[in-house]
N, C-alpha and C positions, 0 to 999 in steps of 0.2 A: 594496329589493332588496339592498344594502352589507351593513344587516344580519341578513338572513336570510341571504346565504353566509357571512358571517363567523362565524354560528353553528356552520356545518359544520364551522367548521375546528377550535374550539375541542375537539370531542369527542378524536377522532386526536391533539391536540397533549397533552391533559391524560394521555392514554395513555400515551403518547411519553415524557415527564418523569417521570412516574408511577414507568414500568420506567426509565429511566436511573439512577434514584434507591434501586432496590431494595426500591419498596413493593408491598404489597399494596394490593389494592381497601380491603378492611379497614382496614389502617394510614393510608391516605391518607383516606379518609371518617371517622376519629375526628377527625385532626386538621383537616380542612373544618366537622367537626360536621352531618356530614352522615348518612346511612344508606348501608348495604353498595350495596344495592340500587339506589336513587337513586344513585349513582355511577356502578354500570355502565352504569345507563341514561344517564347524561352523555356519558359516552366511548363508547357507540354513537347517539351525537345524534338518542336519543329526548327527552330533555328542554333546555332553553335554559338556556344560563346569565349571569346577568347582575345585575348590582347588587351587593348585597353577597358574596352566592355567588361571584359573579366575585374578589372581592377575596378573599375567605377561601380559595378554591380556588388563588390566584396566592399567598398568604403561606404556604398548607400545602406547595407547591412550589417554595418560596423563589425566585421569576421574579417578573421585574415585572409589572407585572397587563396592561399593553400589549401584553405577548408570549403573552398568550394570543388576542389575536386582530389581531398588526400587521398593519401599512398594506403590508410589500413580500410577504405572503402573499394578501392583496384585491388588489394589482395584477396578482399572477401568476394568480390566480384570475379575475380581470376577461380578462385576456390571452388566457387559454384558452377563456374564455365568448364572447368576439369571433371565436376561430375554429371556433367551433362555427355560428358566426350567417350567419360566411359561408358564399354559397352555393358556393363552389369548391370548400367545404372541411370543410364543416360538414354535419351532420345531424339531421333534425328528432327523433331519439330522445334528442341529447345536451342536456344545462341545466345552466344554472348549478351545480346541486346535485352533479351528476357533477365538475364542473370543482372543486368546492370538497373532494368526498373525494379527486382524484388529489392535490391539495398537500398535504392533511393528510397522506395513507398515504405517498406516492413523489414527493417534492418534486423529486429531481433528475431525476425524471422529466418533472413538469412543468415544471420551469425547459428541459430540452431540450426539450421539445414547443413552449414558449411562443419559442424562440429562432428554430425551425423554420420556424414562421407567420411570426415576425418577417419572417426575410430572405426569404422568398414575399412575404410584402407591398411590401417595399421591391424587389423585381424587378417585381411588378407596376405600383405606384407609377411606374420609371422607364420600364417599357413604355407608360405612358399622357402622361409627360412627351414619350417618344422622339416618341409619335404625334403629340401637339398641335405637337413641333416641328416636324415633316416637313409641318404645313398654316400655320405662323406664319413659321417661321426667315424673316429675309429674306437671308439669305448663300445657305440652302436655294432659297428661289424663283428668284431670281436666275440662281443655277447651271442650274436646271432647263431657264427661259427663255431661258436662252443656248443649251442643248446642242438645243431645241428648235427653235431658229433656224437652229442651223449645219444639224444633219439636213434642214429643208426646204430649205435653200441647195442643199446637197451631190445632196437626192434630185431636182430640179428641175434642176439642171444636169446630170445623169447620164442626165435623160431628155432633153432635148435631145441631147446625144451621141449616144445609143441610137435617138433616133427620126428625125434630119436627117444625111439622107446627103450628103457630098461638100461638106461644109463650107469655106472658105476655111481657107487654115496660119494667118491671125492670130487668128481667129476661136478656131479650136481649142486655137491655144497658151491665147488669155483664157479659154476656160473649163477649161482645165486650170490655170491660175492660179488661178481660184474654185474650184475643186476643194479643192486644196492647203491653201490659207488656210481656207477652211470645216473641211477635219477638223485643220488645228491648234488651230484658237480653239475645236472639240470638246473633243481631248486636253484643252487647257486645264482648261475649264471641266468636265470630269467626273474631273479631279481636282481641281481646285479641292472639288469635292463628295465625293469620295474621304477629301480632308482633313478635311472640317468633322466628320466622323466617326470620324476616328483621335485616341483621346486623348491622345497626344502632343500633340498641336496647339492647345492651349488657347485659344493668341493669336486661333485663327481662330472662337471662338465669342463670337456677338454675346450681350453681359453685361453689364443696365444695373444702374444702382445696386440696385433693385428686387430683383434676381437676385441680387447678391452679398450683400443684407441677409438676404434667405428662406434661402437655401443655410446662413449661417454661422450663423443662429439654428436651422435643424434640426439640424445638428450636436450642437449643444448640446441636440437637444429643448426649445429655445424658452427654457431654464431659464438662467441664469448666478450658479451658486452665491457664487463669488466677489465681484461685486459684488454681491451679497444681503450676504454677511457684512459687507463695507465700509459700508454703506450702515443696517445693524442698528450698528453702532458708532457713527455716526454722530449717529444718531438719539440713542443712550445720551447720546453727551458734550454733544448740545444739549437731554438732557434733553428730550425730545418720544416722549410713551409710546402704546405700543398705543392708548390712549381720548383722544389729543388731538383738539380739536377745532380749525377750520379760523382760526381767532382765533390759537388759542395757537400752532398751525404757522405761521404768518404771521411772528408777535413774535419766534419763536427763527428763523427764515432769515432774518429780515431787521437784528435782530443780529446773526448769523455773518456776512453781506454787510457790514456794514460794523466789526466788529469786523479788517475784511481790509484796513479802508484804501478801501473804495470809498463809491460814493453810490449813494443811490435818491432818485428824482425823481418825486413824487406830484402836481405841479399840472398833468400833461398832463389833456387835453381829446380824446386819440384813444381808439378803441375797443378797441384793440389795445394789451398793453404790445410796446417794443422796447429795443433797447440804443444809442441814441445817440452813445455811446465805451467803450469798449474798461473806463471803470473806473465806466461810468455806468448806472442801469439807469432807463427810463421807464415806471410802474407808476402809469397815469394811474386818477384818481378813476373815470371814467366805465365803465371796462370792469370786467364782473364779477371779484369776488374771488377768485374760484376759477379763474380766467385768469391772471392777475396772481400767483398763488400757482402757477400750475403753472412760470409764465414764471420768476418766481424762483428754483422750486429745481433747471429745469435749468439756467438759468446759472449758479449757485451748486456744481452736483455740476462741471460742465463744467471748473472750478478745483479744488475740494477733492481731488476723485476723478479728477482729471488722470491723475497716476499708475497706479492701479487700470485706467483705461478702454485707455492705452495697454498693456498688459501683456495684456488682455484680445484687444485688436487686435493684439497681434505675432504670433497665432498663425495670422493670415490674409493676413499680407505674405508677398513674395516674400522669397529664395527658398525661405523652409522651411514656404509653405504648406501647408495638405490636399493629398494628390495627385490629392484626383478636382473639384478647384476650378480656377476659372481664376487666374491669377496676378494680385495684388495688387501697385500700385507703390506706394511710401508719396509723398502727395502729390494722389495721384489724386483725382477725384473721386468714385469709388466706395468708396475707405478715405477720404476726408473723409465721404461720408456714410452709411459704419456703425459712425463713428467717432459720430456725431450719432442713431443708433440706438444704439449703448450706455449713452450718456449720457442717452435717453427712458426704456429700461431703469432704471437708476438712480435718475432720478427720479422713475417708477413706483413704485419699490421705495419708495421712501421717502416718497410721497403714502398707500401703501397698503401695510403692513407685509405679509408674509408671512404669516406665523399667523393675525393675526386676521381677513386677508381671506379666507384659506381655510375658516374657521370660519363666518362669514359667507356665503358663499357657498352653502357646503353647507347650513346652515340658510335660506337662503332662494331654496335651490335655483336659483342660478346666473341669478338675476334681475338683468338686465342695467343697467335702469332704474332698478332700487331702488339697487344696491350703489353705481352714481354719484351717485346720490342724499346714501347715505350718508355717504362719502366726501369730496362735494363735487368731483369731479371730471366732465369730461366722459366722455361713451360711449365714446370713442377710448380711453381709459387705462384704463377698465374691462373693455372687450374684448382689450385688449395686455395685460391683467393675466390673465386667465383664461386665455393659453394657457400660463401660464407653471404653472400648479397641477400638480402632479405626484403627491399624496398625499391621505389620506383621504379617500377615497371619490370626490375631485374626477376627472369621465371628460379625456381627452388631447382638447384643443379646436384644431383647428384655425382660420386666421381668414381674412377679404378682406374689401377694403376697397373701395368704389369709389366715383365720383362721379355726377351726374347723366346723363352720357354715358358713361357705361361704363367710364370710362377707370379702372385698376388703381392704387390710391393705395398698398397696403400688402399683403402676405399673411403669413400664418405657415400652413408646413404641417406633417402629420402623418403615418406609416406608414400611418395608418387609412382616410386619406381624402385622395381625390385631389381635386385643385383645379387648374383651368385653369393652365398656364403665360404662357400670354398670353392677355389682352382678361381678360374681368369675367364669362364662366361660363352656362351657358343662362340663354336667357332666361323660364322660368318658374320661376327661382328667386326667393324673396320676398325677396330685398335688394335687388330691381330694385323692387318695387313697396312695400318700404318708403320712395319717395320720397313716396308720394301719401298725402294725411290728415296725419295727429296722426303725433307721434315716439312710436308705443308700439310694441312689441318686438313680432315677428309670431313666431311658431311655424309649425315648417314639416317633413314628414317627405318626404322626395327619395328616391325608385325608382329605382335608375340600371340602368340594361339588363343590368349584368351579374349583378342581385341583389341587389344592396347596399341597404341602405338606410341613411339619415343622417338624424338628427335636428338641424336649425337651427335656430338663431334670429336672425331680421334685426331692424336698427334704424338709424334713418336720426335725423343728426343736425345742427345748423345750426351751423356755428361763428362767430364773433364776424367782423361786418364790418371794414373798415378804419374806415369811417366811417358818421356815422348815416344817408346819404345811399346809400351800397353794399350791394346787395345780400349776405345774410350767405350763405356757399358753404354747398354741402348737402354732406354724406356719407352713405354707407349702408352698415354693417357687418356680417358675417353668421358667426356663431360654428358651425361645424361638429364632430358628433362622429357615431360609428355607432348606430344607431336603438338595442342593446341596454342603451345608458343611459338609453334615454328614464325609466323609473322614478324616476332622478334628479330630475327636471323634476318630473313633473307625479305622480307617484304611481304607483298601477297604472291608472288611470285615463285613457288616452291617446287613446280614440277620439275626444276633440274637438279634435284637432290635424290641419290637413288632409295628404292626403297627393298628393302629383302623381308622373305617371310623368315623369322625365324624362333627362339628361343630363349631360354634362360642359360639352361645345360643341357647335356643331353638327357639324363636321368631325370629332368623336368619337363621335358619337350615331349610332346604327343606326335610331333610330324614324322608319319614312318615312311614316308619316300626319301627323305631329304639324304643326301648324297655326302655328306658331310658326320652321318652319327658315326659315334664311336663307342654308344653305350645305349643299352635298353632303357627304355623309362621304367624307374624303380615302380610303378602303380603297377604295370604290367608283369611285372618280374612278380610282385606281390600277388596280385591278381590270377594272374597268367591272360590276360586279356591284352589285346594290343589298341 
């Protein structure tokens, strides 16, 4: 699919250059070494151009041959193909092909359309945040349950009042006493809930680490160029290139480690490496290499790239945070641990270069199993890896993480695709039932009531016990993107990927047949409508 729109664009661009340049069809087809004719037909993308053509046509236009078909003209084209797909907003007469001549013809056209969509999406996005909070918040419940009390206090002693004549005076002053006290500890509590909704108030939203890690990496779109560049340097001066393999990354981190003055300690006998002290590391025989190599190079970036990772973090301390974030104390435990997220970052980065994991990926089509495979890395850093792809041709991956009981271990999200705020997401999603069998990657295409469709892929994975005696923890990870990449994946070819109707949560979910709820939808609870 990538390159059949990208074919679109090339006709309109070759145009475009063409007249800037003051040729003719003629003038510009001798020096291609092409024909008149064959030309036109190029720049009205009757015919494809590619391989040498491509290169002859980019040197007779003196452009880099890249700019006849970049990567930020396929995003904006992708952009517009996503909102054509939605059904809010999209239409079954628009494709891909339409979306690839408005960029070639009227690019700031489509750069304003693609912006448009954008911010709809991300108002939609936090319409569906607002809702899963109004069924999770517990400041929210709380509040509710309180004002829920005081009103039965208040309507219960009002009908005593109303309904018993000739009451005794002490009698009447006490329930005018419970009067009183019931609608203050109301007032209270329905501002107490007043607050938790005015952004001002930041202090009063409940934000575990979880929240502050998801929040600061969509900012960044999941991406942090910066330490990408630190980390590409890095690499350089230890000499560890694009094609090292897991041997020769080992021998240069574990020189730089103690070229610093420190020790590594290889006669442990646990399954897990640790850090012992402060200048020691424990990188026992017994746990696999690829453990033992990850363990190394985040506590090796956690020093080198010390620097780097706090520069990265100052822009999410108080006071000169984001304004639409809650405040950050330095100290805290929540800037301790996305302080310990930047530095997995890092070390992702540098277990799995950019380039050529991107190249990789997209040749083997975002195979979750193989690329860690490759790599020698486990699933977790191969799925933290893919939502960070930004560029050819790779689609914007949303992620979640969870464990055997549901419990939410990691998310990264996306404008694209909305993902539970709290708890681990319906449960006929296949990251629930990539617990059961073989670790192999499930394919999944998710209906959601509003139209939407999303193409996943779950994989559940075992990480290394403490000891040989401890069971190893399970995870199960689930890469989300919107169904019109599915072509990415598997080809055009899709129809052996199952498809389920389903949901967000349940408390989000309108589907009242479905066999699987376990909770009304808060609208309805609200409403009393189903």
């Amino acid at each position: 699919m990538v390159s059949a729109v990208r074919q679109r664009l090339i006709g309109p661009r070759v145009r475009a250059r063409r007249t800037a340049l003051e040729l003719t069809q003629a003038a510009l087809a001798e020096r291609a070494g092409i024909s008149t004719s064959y030309l036109n037909l190029i720049e009205n993308n009757k015919r494809p151009v590619a391989g040498r053509l491509q290169i002859a046509l980019a040197e007779a236009l003196d452009i880099d041959i890249s700019a006849l078909s970049g990567a930020a003209e396929q995003q904006l084209t992708d952009a517009l193909s996503l909102a054509a797909a939605d059904p809010a907003l999209g239409s079954a007469a628009l494709t891909p092909a339409d979306a690839a001549e408005l960029v070639g013809h009227y690019p700031e056209w489509a750069r304003l359309t693609a912006r448009a969509v954008a911010a709809y999406r991300e108002q939609a996005s936090q319409t569906v945040a607002l809702t899963d909070r109004l069924a999770h918040d517990p400041v929210i419940a709380n509040a509710v349950h309180q004002m829920l009390t005081n009103i039965a206090a208040v309507r219960s002693t009002a009908e005593i009042l109303t309904s018993v004549q000739d009451l005794p005076p002490e009698q009447l002053q006490r329930f005018h006493a419970i009067i009183e006290e019931q609608s203050s500890a109301l007032t209270d509590a329905s501002g107490t809930l007043a607050a938790v909704f005015d952004p001002t108030n930041t202090h009063l939203r409940p934000v575990t680490s979880l929240d502050v890690i998801e929040d600061a990496f969509a900012r960044r779109q999941n991406r942090l160029p910066a330490l990408e560049d630190a980390v590409t340097h890095l690499r350089a001066r230890l000499h560890i290139d694009a094609e090292a393999t897991g041997a020769i990354i080992d021998q240069a981190l574990a020189g730089h480690w103690k070229s610093l003055g420190l020790k590594i300690d290889s006669t442990g006998t646990a399954m897990v490496p640790s850090q012992p002290s402060p200048s020691t590391l424990s990188l026992p025989r017994a746990a696999p290499a690829a453990t033992n190599r990850a363990f190394l190079a985040l506590k090796l970036l956690e020093r080198v790239l010390a620097n780097q990772v706090e520069t990265e973090l100052s822009g999410e301390l108080t006071p000169d945070g984001p304004s639409d974030a809650p405040p950050l104390a330095i100290g805290s435990p929540a800037a301790t641990d996305l302080r310990a997220a930047f530095v997995q970052y890092a070390a992702d980065a540098l277990l799995m270069p950019y380039g050529a994991f991107l190249a990789d990926a997209v040749a083997w089509r975002f195979d979750i199993a193989m690329l860690a495979a490759s790599y020698d890395v486990d699933v977790a850093a191969a799925a933290r890896r893919l939502t960070t792809l930004q560029h050819g041709g790779a689609p914007a991956f949303a992620m979640l993480a969870v464990n055997p009981s549901g419990a939410r271990l990691d998310r990264r999200r996306t404008t694209d695709v909305a993902m539970p705020r709290f708890g681990a997401g319906c449960a006929l999603w296949a990251i629930h039932s990539a617990f059961n069998g073989t670790e192999r990657a499930r394919e999944q295409i998710i209906e959601m009531p509003t139209g939407e469709r999303l193409w996943t892929i779950a994989i559940a994975m075992s990480a290394p016990g403490k000891s040989a005696d401890a069971a190893p923890p399970r995870r199960a990870y689930m890469l989300a993107t919107p169904a019109i990449h599915a072509g990415t994946f598997s080809g055009e070819d899709t129809g052996h990927v199952p498809s389920v109707a389903a949901g967000i949560t349940c408390e989000l979910c309108p589907r009242g047949d479905c066999a699987y709820r376990a909770a009304a939808p808060i609208l309805a609870e609200i409403t009393g409508k189903a």
